[in-house]
C-alpha positions in Angstrom: 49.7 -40.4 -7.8 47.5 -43.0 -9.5 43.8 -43.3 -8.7 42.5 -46.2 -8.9 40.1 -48.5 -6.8 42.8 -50.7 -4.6 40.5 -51.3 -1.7 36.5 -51.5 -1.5 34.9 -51.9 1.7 31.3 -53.2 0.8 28.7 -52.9 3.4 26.6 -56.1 3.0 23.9 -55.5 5.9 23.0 -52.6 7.9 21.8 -55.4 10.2 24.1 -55.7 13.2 23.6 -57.7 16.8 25.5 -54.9 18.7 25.0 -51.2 19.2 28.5 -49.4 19.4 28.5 -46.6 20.6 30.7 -45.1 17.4 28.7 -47.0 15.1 29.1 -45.2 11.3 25.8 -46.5 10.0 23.7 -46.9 12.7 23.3 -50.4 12.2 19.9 -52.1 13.8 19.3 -55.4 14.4 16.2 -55.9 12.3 16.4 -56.7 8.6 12.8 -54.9 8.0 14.1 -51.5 9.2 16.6 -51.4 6.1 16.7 -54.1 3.8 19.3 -56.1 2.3 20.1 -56.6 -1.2 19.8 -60.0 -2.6 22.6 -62.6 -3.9 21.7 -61.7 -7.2 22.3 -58.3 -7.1 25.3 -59.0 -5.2 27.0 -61.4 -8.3 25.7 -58.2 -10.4 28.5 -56.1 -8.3 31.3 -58.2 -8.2 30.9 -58.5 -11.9 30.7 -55.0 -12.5 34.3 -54.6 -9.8 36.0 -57.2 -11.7 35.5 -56.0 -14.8 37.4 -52.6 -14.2 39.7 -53.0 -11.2 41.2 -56.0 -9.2 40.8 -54.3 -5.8 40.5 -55.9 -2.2 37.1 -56.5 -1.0 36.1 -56.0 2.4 32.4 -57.5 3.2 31.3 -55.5 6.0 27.7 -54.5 8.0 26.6 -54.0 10.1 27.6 -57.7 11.0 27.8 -59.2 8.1 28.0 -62.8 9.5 24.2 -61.8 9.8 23.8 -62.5 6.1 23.2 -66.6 5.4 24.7 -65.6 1.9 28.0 -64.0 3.4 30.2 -66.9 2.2 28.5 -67.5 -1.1 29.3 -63.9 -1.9 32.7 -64.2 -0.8 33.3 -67.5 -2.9 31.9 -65.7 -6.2 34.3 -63.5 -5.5 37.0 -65.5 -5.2 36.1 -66.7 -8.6 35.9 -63.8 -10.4 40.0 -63.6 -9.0 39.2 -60.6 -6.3 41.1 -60.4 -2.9 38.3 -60.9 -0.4 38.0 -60.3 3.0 35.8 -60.2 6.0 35.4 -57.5 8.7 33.4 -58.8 11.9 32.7 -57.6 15.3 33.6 -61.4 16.0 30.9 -62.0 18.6 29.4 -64.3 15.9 32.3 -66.5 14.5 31.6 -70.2 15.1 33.7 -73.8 14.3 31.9 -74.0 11.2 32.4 -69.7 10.4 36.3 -70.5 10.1 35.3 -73.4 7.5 33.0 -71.1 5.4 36.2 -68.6 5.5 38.2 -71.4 4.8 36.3 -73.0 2.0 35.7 -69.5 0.4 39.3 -68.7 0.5 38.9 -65.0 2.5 42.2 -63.7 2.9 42.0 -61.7 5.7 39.8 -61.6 8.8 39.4 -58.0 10.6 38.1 -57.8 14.0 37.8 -55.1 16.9 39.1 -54.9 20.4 38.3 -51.6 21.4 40.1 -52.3 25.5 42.1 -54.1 26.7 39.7 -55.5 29.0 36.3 -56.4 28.8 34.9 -54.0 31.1 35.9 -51.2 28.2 35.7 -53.4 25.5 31.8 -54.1 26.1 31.0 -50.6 27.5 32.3 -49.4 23.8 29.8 -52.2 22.2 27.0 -51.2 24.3 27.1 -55.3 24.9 28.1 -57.5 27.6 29.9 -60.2 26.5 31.4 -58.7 23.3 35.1 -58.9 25.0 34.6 -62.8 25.4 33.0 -63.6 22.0 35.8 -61.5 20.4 38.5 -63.3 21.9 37.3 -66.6 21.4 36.9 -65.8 17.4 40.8 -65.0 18.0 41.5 -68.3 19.7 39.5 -70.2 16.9 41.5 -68.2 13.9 44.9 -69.0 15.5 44.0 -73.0 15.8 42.4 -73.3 12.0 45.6 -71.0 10.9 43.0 -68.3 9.6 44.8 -64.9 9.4 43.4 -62.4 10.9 43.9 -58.5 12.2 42.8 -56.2 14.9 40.8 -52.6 14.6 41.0 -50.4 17.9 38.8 -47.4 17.9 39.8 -44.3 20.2 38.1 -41.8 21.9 38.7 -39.8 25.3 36.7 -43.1 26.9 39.4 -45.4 26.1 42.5 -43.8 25.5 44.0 -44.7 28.9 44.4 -48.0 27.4 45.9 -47.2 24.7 49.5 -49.2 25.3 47.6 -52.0 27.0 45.6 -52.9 23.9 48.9 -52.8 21.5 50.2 -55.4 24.0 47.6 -57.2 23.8 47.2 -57.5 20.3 50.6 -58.1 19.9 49.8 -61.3 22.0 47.6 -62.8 20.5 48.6 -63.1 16.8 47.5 -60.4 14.8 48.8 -59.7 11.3 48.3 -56.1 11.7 47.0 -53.6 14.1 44.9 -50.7 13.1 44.6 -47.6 15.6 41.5 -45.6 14.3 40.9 -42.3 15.4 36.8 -41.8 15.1 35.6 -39.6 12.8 31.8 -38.6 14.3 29.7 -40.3 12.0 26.1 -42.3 12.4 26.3 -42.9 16.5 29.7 -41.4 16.6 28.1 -37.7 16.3 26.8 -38.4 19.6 29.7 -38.9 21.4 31.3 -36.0 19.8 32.5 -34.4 23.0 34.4 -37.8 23.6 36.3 -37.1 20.2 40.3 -36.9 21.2 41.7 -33.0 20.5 44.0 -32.0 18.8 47.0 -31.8 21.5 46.2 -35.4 22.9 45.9 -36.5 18.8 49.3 -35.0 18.5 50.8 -36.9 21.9 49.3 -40.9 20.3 50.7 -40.4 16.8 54.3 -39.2 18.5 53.6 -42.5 20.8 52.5 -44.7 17.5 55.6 -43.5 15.6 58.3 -44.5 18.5 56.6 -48.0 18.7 56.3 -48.7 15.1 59.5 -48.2 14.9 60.5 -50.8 16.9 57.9 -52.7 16.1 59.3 -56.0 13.7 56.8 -58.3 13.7 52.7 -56.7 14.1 52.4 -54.1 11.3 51.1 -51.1 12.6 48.7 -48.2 11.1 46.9 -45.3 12.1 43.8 -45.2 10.3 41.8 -42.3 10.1 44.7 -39.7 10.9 46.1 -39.1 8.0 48.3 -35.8 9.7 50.7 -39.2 10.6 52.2 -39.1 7.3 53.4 -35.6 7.8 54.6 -36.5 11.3 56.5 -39.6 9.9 58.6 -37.3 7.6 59.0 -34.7 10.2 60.5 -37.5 13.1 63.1 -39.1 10.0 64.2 -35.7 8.7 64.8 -34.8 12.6 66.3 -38.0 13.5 68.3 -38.1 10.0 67.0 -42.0 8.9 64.8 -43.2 6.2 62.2 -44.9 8.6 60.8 -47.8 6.2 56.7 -48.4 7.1 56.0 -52.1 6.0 52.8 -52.9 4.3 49.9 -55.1 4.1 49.3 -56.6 1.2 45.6 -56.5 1.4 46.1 -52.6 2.5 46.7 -49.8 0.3 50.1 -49.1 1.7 51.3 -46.5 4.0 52.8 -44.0 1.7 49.4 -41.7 2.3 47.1 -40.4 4.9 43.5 -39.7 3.4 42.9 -42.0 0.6 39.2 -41.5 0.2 37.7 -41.4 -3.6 41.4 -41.5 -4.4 42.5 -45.4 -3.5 39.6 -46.6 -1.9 35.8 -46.5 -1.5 32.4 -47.9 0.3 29.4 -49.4 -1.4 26.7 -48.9 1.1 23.7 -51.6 1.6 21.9 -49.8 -1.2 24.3 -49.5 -3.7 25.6 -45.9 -2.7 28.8 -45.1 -3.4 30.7 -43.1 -0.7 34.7 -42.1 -0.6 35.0 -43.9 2.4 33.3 -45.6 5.6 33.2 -42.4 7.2 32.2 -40.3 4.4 27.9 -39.9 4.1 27.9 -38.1 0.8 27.5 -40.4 -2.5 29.4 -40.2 -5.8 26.6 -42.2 -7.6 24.8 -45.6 -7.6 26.9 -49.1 -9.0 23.8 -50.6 -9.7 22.6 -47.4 -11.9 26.0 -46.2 -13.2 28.4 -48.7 -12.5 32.0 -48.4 -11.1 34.0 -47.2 -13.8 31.8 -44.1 -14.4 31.4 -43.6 -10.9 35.0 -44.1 -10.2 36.4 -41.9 -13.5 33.5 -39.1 -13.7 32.1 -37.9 -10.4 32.3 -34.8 -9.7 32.6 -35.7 -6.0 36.0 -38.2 -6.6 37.1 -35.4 -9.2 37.1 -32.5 -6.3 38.9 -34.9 -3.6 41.6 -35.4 -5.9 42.4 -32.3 -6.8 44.3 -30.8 -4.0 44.4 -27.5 -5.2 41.0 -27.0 -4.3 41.1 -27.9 -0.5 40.7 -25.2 1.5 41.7 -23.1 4.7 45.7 -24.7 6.5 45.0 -27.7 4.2 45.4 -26.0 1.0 48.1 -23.8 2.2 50.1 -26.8 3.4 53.3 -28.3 2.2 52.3 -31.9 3.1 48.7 -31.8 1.5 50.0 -34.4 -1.2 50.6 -36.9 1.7 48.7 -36.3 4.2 45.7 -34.0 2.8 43.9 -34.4 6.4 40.6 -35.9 6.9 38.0 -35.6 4.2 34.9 -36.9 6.5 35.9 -35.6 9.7 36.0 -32.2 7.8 32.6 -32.6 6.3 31.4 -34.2 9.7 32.3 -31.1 11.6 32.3 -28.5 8.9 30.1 -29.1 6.7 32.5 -28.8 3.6 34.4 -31.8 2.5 37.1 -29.8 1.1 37.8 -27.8 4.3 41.0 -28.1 7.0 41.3 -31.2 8.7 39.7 -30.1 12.1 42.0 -32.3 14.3 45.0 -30.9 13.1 46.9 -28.1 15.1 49.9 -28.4 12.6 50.4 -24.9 11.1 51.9 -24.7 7.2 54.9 -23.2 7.0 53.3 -20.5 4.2 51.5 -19.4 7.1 54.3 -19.2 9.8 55.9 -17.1 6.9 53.1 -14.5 6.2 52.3 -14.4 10.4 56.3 -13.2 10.6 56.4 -10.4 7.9 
């Protein structure tokens, strides 16, 4: 496996005008409380990312619709030949958004629908309201042809409606729909008695796998659940078929379950940069070091590549080299990055074999 940077989500603004309940950063609605860093700084970036890698950007928050600059960063950018995109809670997209998208040349819109109806949706987002404004920043994308995909986040709170926010999504003319499984980060280590076990995780990625593959027109991904990949293998080696996943091509394809340090990364508001969203522990600064040093020399990217070295029914499994589990739920719950993916009741057949003699 190569590693290199395919896929930078870049958090823009800490500043957000919702409160989710699973919110990784925290984000607050006031600028003063964490600041943001200016346009100049910014160009100083994007230089640095083009320079060494040609990977998708992601500008995220926060909100980052928050930023008056959002689209002037985006169009630099562009520019410099990047892929960028936008993530956005959506509650702020506007006639005149979809022309700054437009005129910037984003490739790809995220959003997040979190139930299928508002009741759940806002109860998630801690916002009245946040059902409606999302789902008129769908109606807008669809008429001004701007392409766009859907985020669902799941916890025991909204699992029910699982099924009924596929169908929805399907509906309304997604590109792709991402089924994240929280990892208790920021606000999400509050709700941690809401996080789905281990049997129920089980029971949605067997549900995920029988309609993805019937699935021919919404691409479909698990994000955040990287013990997928090993169930993937395990269905087609049962069912005796080469199930083909399609790809994105602003993802990082779907040959892989935990990707972080390894394929893709987050620049926080400060310049910090982390594995991935969900990942609290920094590998360096960009605007100290840079991204190539970071990238190719710390110590922290060096560790979660090296497989060998992950511990506990991780590193005794067979799949490790496609699924490897989940990096930050492991430190979130552990402490140890390099521990067993806590969500994971899969048991390596090494250690079926040594239970047996």
């Amino acid at each position: 496996m190569e590693f290199e940077p395919k896929w930078i989500a870049w958090e823009i603004t800490r500043r957000c005008n919702l409160s989710c309940v699973h919110c990784r950063s925290s984000s607050d609605p006031e600028v003063a409380s964490h600041p943001d860093f200016t346009y100049e700084q910014a160009v100083r970036v994007l230089d640095d990312i083009a320079s060494y890698a040609s990977p998708v950007v992601v500008l995220s928050g926060g909100e980052p619709l928050l930023r008056p600059d959002v689209f002037d960063i985006a169009r630099y950018g562009t520019g410099k030949g990047l892929r960028m995109c936008l993530a956005t809670n959506g509650t702020l997209v506007t006639e005149e958004t979809c022309k700054n998208i437009l005129d910037a040349d984003i490739k790809m819109v995220s959003l997040s629908l979190d139930g299928a109806t508002a009741a759940t949706h806002d109860n998630f987002r801690n916002q009245q309201g946040a059902f409606a404004g999302t789902m008129e920043a769908i109606r807008l994308f669809n008429e001004k042809n701007i392409p766009f995909l859907v985020n669902s986040s799941f916890t025991l709170r909204n699992r029910h409606e699982l099924a009924d926010i596929y169908k929805l999504v399907k509906g309304l003319g997604a590109t792709a729909w991402y089924m994240f499984m929280i990892v208790p980060t920021g606000r999400g280590e509050d709700i941690m008695e809401e996080l789905i076990p281990d049997d129920i995780y089980e029971e949605i990625l067997d549900w995920h796998y029988e309609v993805e593959k019937q699935e021919n027109d919404l691409l479909m991904r698990p994000t955040c659940a990287p013990h997928y990949y090993r169930l993937v293998r395990e269905k087609a080696r049962e069912e005796g078929n080469t199930f083909k996943r399609r790809n994105l091509k602003f993802s990082t394809g779907g040959s892989k379950g935990c990707l972080a340090g390894q394929l893709i990364c987050l620049i926080d508001v400060d310049g910090e940069v982390l594995p991935c969203s969900y990942f609290p522990k920094s590998a360096g600064n960009i605007f100290e070091l840079g991204l190539k040093e970071i990238w190719e020399n710390s110590q922290l990217f060096l560790s979660l590549r090296d497989f060998k070295s992950y511990k506990d029914n991780c590193g005794q499994c067979e799949y490790v080299n496609v699924c490897g589990g989940c990096r930050a739920r492991a430190y979130a719950v552990s402490g140890d990055y390099l521990a067993q993916e806590p969500y994971c009741s899969y048991i390596p057949v090494k250690l079926r074999h040594k239970e047996r003699l």
